[in-house]
Structure formats: C-alpha cells, structure tokens
N, C-alpha and C positions, 0 to 999 in steps of 0.2 A: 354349457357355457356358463350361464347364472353369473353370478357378483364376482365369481374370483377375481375378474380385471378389475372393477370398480374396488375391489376391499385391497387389492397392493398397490394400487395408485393414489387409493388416501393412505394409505402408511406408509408409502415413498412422500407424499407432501407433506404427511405428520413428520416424520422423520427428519424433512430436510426445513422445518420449521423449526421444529428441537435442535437440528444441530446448527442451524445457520447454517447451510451449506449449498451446491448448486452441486446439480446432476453431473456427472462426469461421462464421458463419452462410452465407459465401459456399463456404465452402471444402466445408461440409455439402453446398450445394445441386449444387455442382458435382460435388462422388460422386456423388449422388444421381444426376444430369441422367447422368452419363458411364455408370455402373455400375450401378446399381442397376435404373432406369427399364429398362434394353435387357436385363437377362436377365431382369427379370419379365416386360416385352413376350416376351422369346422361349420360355418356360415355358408362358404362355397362350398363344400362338399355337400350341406344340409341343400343348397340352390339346387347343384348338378345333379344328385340325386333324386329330386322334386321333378327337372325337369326331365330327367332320364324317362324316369317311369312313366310319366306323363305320355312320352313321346312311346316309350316301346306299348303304352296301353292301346293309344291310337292304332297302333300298328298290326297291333294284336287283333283287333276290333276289325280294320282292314281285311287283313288275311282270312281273319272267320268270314268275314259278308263274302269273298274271293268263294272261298271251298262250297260256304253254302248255295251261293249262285251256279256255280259249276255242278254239283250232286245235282241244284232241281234241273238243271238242263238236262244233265245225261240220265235222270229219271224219266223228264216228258219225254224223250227219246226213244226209252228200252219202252215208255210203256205205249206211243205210237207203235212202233215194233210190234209189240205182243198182240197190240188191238188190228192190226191187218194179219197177221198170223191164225188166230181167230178167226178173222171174216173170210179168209179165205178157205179156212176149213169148213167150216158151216154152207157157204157154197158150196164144195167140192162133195159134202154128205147132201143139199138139198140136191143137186146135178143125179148125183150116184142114186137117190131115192127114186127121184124123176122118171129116170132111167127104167128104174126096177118096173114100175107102175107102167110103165109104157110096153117093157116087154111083155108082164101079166096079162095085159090088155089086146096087144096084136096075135100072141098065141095064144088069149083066149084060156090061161090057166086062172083068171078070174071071174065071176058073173061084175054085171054092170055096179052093183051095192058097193061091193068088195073091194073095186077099182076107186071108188067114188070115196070110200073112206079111206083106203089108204093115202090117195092125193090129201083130203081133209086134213092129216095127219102130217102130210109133207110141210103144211101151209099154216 
C-alpha cells in the first residue's frame, strides 16, 4: 500500500491548483477505480487473512488437543487391557505350579525339603 494514494492525491490537488480547475466526475471515478478501490481491497484482504488464520490456528490447536485426548484414552485402555492379561496369566502359572507341588507331594515323588522349596519358589 505505502504513499502511492497520498503522492496522486497531492498531484490531483497540485494539478488542479495549477490549472484552476475542479474534478470532473470521470477524473473522480478513475482515482477511485486506480487508487482508492486496490488499497481498500488490500487492507480487507490483509484484515480477512489475519483473521483467517487466526481462526483456522484455534482450530488446529482444537483438533490436536481432540486426537491427543482420544490416543491417551485408547492407550489407558489397551494398557488396562495388557495389565489383566498379565495378571491373569501369572495366576494361571502360580495355579498350574501349585498344582505341580501338590501332586509331588500326595505321591510322594518329593521328600518334605524339596516340597518346601519348591512352594518357596512358587511365592
């Protein structure tokens, strides 16, 4: 934008001081059309664009906190998940060991020590 309006509007007034003369309706519309019209377009364009981005920043900003909220849920999720998957395995191996120790023990394929650490071992 800069001075071009301000430097043809002092030489449309220098001009019409030199000649003595008044603006004529063509002479208006043609400021207008050349000068006037293209830094107000570019004033509002320079606004709408300011606010543009402004607004799709917010937006942006939005959407990420969106996605990131959603990943940590469906992480605490899968990793609930994985941690009773886990617990129930470790059960199912302390059960299965249990077990083992117990049969050793009714038939007698272990002395009392043997039995004793293996349990130790369970626990």
């Amino acid at each position: 934008m800069g001075f071009k309006p301000i430097i043809k509007i002092s030489k449309l007034i220098k001009d019409m001081e030199n000649e003595q003369k008044y603006l004529t309706k063509t002479e208006l519309a043609e400021f207008t059309e050349e000068t006037l019209l293209p830094a107000v377009e570019k004033i509002v364009d320079d606004k709408l664009e300011e606010k543009l981005e402004n607004k799709l920043n917010a937006k942006f900003g939005e959407f990420k906190h969106e996605i990131k909220s959603y990943i940590d849920d469906k992480l605490a999720d899968t990793k609930g998940d994985i941690i009773a998957v886990i617990k129930g395995e470790k059960e199912r191996d302390r059960s299965f060991k249990e077990k083992v120790v117990e049969i050793f023990k009714r038939n007698k394929l272990a002395d009392r020590k043997e039995a004793e650490l293996l349990e130790s071992l369970i626990h």
